[in-house]
One Martini backbone bead per residue (centre of mass of N, CA, C, O) as a GRO file, in nm:
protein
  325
    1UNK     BB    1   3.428   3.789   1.698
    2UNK     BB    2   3.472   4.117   1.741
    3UNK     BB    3   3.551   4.312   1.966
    4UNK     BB    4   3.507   4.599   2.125
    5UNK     BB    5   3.526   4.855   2.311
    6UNK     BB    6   3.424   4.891   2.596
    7UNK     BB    7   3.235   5.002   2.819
    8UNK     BB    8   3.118   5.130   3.053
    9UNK     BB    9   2.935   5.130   3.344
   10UNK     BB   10   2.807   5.380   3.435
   11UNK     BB   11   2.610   5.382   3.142
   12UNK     BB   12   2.457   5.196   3.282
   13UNK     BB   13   2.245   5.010   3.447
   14UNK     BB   14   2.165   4.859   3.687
   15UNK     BB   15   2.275   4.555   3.805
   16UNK     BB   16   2.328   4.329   3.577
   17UNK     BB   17   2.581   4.282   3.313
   18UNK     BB   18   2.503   4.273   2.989
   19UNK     BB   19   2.662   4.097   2.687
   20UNK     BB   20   2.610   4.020   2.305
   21UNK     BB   21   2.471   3.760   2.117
   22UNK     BB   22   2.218   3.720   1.818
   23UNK     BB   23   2.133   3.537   1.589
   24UNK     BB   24   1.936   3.565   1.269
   25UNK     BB   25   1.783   3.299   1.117
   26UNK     BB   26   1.683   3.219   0.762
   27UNK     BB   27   1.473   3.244   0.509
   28UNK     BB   28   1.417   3.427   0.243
   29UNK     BB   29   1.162   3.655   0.371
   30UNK     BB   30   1.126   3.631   0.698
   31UNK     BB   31   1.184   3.867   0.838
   32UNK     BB   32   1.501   3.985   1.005
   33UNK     BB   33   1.531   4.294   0.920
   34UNK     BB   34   1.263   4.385   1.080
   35UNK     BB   35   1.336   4.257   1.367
   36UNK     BB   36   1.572   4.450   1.398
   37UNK     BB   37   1.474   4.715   1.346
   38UNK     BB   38   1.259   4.670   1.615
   39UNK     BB   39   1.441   4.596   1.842
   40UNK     BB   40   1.640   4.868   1.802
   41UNK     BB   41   1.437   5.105   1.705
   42UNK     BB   42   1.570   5.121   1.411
   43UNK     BB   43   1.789   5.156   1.141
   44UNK     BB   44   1.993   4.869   1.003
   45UNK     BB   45   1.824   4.731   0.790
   46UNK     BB   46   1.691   4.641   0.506
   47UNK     BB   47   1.375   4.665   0.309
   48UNK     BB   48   1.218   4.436   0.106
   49UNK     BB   49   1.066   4.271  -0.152
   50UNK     BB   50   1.357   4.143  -0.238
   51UNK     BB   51   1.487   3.838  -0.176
   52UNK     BB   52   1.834   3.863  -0.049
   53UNK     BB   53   1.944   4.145   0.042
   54UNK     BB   54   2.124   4.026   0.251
   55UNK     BB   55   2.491   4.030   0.243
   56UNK     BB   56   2.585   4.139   0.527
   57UNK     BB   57   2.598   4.132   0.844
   58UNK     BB   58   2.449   4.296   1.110
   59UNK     BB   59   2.504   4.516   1.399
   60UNK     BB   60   2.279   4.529   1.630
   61UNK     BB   61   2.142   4.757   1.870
   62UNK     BB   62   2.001   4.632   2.203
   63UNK     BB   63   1.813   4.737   2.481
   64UNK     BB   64   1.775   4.575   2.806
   65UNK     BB   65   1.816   4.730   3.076
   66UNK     BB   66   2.146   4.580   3.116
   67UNK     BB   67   2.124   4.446   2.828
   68UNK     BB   68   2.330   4.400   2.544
   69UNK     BB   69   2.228   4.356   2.220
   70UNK     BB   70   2.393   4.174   1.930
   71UNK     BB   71   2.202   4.167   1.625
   72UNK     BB   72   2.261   3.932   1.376
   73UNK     BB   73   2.222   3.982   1.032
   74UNK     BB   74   2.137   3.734   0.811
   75UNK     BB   75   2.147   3.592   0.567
   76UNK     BB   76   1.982   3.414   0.373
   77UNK     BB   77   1.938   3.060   0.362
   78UNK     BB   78   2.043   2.870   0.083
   79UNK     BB   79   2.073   2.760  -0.225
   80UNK     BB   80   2.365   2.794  -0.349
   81UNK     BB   81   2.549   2.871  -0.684
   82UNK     BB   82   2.735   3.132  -0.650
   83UNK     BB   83   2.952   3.285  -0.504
   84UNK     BB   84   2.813   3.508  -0.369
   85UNK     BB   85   2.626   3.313  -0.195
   86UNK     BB   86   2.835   3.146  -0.053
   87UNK     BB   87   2.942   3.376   0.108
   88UNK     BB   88   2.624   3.454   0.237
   89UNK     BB   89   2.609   3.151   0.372
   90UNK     BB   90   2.872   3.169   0.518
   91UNK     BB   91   2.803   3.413   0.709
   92UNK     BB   92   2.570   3.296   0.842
   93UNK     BB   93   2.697   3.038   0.981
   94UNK     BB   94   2.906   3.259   1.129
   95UNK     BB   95   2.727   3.351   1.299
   96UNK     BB   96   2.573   3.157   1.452
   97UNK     BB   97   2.812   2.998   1.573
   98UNK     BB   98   2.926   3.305   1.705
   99UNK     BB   99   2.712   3.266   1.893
  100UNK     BB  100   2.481   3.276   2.203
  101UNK     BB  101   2.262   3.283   2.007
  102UNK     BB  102   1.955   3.141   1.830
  103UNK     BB  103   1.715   3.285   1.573
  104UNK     BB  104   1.444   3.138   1.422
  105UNK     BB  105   1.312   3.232   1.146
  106UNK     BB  106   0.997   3.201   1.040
  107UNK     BB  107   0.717   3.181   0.787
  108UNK     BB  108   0.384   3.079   0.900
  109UNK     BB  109   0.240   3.126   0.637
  110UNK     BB  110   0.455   2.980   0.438
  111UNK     BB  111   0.465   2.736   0.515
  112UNK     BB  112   0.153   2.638   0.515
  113UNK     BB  113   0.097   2.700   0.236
  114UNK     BB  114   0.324   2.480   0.129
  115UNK     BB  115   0.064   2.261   0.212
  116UNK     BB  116  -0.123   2.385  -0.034
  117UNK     BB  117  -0.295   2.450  -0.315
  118UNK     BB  118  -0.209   2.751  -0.276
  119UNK     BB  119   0.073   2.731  -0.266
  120UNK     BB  120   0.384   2.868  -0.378
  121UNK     BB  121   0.693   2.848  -0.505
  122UNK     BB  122   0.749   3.028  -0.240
  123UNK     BB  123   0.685   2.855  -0.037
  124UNK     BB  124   0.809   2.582  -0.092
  125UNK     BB  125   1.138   2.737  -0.086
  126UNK     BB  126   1.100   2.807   0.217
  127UNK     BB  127   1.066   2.529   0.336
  128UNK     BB  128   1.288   2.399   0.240
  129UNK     BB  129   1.494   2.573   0.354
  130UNK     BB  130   1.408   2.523   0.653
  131UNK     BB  131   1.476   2.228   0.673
  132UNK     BB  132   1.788   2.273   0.602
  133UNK     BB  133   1.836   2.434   0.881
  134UNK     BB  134   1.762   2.236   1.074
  135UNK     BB  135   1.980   2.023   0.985
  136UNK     BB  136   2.216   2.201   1.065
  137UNK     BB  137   2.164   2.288   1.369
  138UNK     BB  138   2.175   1.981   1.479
  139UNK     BB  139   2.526   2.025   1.458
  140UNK     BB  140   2.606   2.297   1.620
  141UNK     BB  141   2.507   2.322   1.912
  142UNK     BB  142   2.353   2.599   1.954
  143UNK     BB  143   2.147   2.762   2.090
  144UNK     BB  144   1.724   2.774   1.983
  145UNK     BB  145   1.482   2.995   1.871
  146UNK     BB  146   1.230   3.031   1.772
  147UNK     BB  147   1.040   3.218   1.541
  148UNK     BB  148   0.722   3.323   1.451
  149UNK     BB  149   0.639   3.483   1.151
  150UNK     BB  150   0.350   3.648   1.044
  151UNK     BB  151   0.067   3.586   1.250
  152UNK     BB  152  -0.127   3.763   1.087
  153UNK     BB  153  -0.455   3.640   1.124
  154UNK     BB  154  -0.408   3.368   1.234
  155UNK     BB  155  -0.470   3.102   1.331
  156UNK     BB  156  -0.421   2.923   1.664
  157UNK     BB  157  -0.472   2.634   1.545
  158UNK     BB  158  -0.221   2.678   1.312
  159UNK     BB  159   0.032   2.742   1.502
  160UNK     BB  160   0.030   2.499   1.748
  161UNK     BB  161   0.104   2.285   1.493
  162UNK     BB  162   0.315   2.383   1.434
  163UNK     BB  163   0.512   2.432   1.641
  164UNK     BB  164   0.453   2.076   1.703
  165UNK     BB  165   0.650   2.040   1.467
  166UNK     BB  166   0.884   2.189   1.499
  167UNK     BB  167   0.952   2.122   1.817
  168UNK     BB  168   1.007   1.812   1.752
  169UNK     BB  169   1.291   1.820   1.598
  170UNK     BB  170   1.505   1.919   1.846
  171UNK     BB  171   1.579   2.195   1.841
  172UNK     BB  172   1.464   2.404   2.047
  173UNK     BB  173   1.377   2.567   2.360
  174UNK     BB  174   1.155   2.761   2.207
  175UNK     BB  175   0.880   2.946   2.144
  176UNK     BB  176   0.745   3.224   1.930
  177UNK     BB  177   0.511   3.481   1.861
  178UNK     BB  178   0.520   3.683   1.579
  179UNK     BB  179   0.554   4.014   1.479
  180UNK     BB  180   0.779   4.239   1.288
  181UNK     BB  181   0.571   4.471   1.193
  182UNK     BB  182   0.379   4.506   1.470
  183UNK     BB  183   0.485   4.414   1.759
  184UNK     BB  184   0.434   4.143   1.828
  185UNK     BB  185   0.580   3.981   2.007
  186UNK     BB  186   0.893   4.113   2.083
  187UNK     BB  187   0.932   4.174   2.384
  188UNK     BB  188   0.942   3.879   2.467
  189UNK     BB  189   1.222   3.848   2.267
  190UNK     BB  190   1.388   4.051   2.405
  191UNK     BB  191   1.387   3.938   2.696
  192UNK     BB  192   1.532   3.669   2.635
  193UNK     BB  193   1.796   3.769   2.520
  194UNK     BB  194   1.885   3.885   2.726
  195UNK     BB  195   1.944   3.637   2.957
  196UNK     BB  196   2.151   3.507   2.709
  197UNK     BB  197   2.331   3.702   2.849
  198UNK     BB  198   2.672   3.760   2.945
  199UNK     BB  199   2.787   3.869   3.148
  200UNK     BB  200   2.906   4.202   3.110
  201UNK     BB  201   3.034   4.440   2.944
  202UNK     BB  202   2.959   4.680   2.711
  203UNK     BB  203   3.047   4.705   2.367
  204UNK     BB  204   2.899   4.964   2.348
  205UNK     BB  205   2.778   5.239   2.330
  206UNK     BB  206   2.462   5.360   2.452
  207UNK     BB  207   2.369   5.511   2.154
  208UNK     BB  208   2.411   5.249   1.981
  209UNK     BB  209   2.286   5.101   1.695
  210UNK     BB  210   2.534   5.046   1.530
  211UNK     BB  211   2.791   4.804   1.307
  212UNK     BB  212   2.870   5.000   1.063
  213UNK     BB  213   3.022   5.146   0.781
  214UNK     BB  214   2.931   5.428   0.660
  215UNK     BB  215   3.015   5.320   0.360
  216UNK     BB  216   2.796   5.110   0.369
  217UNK     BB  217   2.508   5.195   0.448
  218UNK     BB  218   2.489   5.391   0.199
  219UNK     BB  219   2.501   5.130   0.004
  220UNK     BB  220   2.230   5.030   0.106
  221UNK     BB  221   2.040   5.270   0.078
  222UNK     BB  222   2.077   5.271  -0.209
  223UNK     BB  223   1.991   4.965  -0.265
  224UNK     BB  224   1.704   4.995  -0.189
  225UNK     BB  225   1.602   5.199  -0.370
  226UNK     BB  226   1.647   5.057  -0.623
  227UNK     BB  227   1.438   4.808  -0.521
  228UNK     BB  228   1.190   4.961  -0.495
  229UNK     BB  229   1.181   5.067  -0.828
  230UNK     BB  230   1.309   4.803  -0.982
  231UNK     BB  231   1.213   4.494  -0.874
  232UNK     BB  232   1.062   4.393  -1.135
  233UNK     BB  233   1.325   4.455  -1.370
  234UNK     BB  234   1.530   4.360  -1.160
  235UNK     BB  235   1.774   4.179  -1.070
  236UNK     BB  236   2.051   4.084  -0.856
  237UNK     BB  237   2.282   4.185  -1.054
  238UNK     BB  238   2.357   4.436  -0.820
  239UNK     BB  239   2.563   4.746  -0.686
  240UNK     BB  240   2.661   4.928  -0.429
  241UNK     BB  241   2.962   5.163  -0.393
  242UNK     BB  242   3.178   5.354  -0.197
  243UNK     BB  243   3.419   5.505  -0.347
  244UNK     BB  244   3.324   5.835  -0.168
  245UNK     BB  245   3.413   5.994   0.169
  246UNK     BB  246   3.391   6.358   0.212
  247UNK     BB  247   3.487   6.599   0.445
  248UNK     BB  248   3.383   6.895   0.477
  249UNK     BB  249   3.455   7.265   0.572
  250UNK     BB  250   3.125   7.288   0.643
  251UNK     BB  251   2.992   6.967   0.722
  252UNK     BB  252   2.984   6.806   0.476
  253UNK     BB  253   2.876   6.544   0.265
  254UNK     BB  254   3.067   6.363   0.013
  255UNK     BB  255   2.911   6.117  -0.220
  256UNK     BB  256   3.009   5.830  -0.412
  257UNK     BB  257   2.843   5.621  -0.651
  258UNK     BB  258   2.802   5.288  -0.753
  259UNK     BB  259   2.638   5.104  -1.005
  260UNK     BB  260   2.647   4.734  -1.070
  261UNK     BB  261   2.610   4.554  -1.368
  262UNK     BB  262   2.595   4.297  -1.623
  263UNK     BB  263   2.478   4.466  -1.814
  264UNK     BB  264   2.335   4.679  -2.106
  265UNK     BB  265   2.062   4.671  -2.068
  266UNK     BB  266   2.021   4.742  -1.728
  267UNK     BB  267   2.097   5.031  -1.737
  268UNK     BB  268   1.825   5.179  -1.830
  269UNK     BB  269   1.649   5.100  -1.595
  270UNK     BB  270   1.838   5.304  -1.387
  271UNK     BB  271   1.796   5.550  -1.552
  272UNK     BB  272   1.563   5.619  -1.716
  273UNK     BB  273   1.387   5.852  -1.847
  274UNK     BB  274   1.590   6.079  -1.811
  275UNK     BB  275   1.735   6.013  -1.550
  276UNK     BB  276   1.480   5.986  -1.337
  277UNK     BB  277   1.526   5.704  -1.177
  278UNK     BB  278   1.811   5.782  -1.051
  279UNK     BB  279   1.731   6.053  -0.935
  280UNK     BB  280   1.512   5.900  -0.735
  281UNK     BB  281   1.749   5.747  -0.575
  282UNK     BB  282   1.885   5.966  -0.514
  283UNK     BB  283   1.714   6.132  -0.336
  284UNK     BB  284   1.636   5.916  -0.113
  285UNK     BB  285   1.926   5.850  -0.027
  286UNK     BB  286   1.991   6.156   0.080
  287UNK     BB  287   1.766   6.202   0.275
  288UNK     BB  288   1.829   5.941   0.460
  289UNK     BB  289   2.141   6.060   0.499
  290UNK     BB  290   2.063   6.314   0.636
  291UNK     BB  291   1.904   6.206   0.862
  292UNK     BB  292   2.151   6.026   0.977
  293UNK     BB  293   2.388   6.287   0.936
  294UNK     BB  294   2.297   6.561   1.039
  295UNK     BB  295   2.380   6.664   0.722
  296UNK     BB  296   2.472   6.729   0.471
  297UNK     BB  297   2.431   6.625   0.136
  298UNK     BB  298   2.653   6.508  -0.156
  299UNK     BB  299   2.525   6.289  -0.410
  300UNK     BB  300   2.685   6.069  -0.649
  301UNK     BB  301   2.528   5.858  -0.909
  302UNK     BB  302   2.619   5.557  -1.088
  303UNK     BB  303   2.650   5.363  -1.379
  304UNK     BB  304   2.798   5.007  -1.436
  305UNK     BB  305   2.934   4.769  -1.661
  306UNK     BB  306   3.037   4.465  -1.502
  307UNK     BB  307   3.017   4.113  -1.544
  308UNK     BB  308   3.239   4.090  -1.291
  309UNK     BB  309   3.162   4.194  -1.006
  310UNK     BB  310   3.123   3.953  -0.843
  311UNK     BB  311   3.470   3.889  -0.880
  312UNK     BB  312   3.510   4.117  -0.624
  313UNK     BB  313   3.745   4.167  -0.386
  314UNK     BB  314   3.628   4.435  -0.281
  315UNK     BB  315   3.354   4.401  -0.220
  316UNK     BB  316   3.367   4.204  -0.048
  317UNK     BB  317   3.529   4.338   0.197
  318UNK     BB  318   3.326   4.565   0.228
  319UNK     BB  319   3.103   4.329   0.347
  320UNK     BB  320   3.293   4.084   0.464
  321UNK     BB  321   3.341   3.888   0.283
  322UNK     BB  322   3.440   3.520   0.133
  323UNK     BB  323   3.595   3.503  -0.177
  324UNK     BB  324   3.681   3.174  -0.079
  325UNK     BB  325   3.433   2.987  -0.097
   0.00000   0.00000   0.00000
């Protein structure tokens, strides 16, 4: 990873000095992004309820006492088929490579499930990809911290079993019981983290809560509300592009985008009887977007069909993605 440049010693707090890496992996829909914004404290990655959302690294930024922990959410990792999956799943695992920390995020309620009569074929697809991440971490040699996630409601004596099967596997160096979503157990991972962090100067500004390009971040706020209003009729074949962010002599902020679908079927679905869903996703991700830049802000977004949008060269760019996986 590039490393920003670094902040003065001034700004942080006394004690030594840490700063580093923490990559979050796991299996599509383990909530990364959701631990991501939790440890943060802000919002730095989309969270929706459907699984991949998450297309390239993000860096968020937490601070715990004197220690700057930089944390990359990465693809969820699975077994990829197309072109942008394969640059997904690489880039996550190029995360996990460069980073100081790895934290394997795993869903205990869908493992658990993935092996009852109950359990759905979406639980026995996250088992497979856990199983596949914990043989591939076996290879990388380094740290590896378990958290389970998702732990509300369940037995503490079917949490203890799973814990002592995933940590004989001889992957982790130590496991922790989170919520994700209610900040249980959150605080003791991120104490954790910090101490994982090697000494030196703090990377980022204390202020910074993420490092995403601003025009990257406007195209997943909204792509989050697209999937968000459509999650059910669309499938993950769409994409949404900044193709224009114009500062104006009032302070306010011009923004352009696209959103790119791969039929002539899907446009409707986005646009909306009278085009009133495109209108819904524009006012939510405009809402959302004034109060991140803290200014006006003016967006129009359209919506275009072309079946070869993965084979995007720009947009890969725009994600950070490589297009040649």
């Amino acid at each position: 990873m590039t490393d920003p440049t670094p902040e003065t010693e001034e700004t942080q707090d006394n004690g030594p000095h840490r700063a580093g890496f923490a990559a979050i992996i796991g299996a599509p829909n383990a909530g990364k992004s959701t631990l991501v914004n939790r440890l943060t404290g802000s919002k730095v990655s989309i969270v929706t309820q459907k699984v991949q959302t998450t297309r390239f690294p993000v860096r968020g930024i937490a601070i715990a006492g004197s220690a700057q922990i930089v944390l990359v959410d990465t693809p969820g990792i699975f077994t990829p088929r197309r072109r942008l999956e394969r640059a997904m799943v690489a880039s996550a695992w190029g995360g996990a490579q460069d980073a100081d920390v790895v934290v394997h995020l795993v869903d205990a309620a869908s493992h658990i499930a993935s092996g009852s009569k109950e359990g759905t074929p979406a639980d026995r697809k996250s088992a497979d990809d856990t199983e596949t991440i914990i043989a591939n971490l076996k290879a990388t040699g380094v740290q590896v911290i378990l958290a389970l996630n998702k732990i509300d409601g369940m037995r503490r004596d079917t949490l203890l079993a799973l814990s002592h099967s995933l940590f004989e596997t001889g992957v982790y160096s130590e496991i922790y019981m989170i919520s994700a979503a209610t900040g249980d157990g959150v605080d003791d991972l991120k104490s954790r983290l910090a101490l994982s962090m090697p000494e030196g100067h703090w990377l980022y500004p204390e202020d910074q809560s993420a490092d995403v390009p601003i025009r990257v971040l406007a195209a997943e706020i909204t792509r989050e509300k697209l999937y968000l209003r459509v999650h059910e009729e669309l499938p993950y074949s769409a994409a949404v592009e900044t193709t224009a962010f114009d500062e104006k002599a009032d302070g306010s902020a011009r923004i352009e985008q696209t959103i790119y679908v791969e039929r002539e079927s899907q446009r409707p679905i986005i646009l909306g009887k009278g085009g009133q869903t495109l209108k819904w996703i524009g006012q939510k991700s405009r809402e959302e977007l004034i109060e991140l830049l803290d200014r006006p802000v003016h967006l129009f977004v359209t919506v275009k069909v072309d079946p070869k949008w993965q084979d995007s060269r720009a947009l890969y760019a725009q994600f950070g993605l490589d297009f040649d996986v």
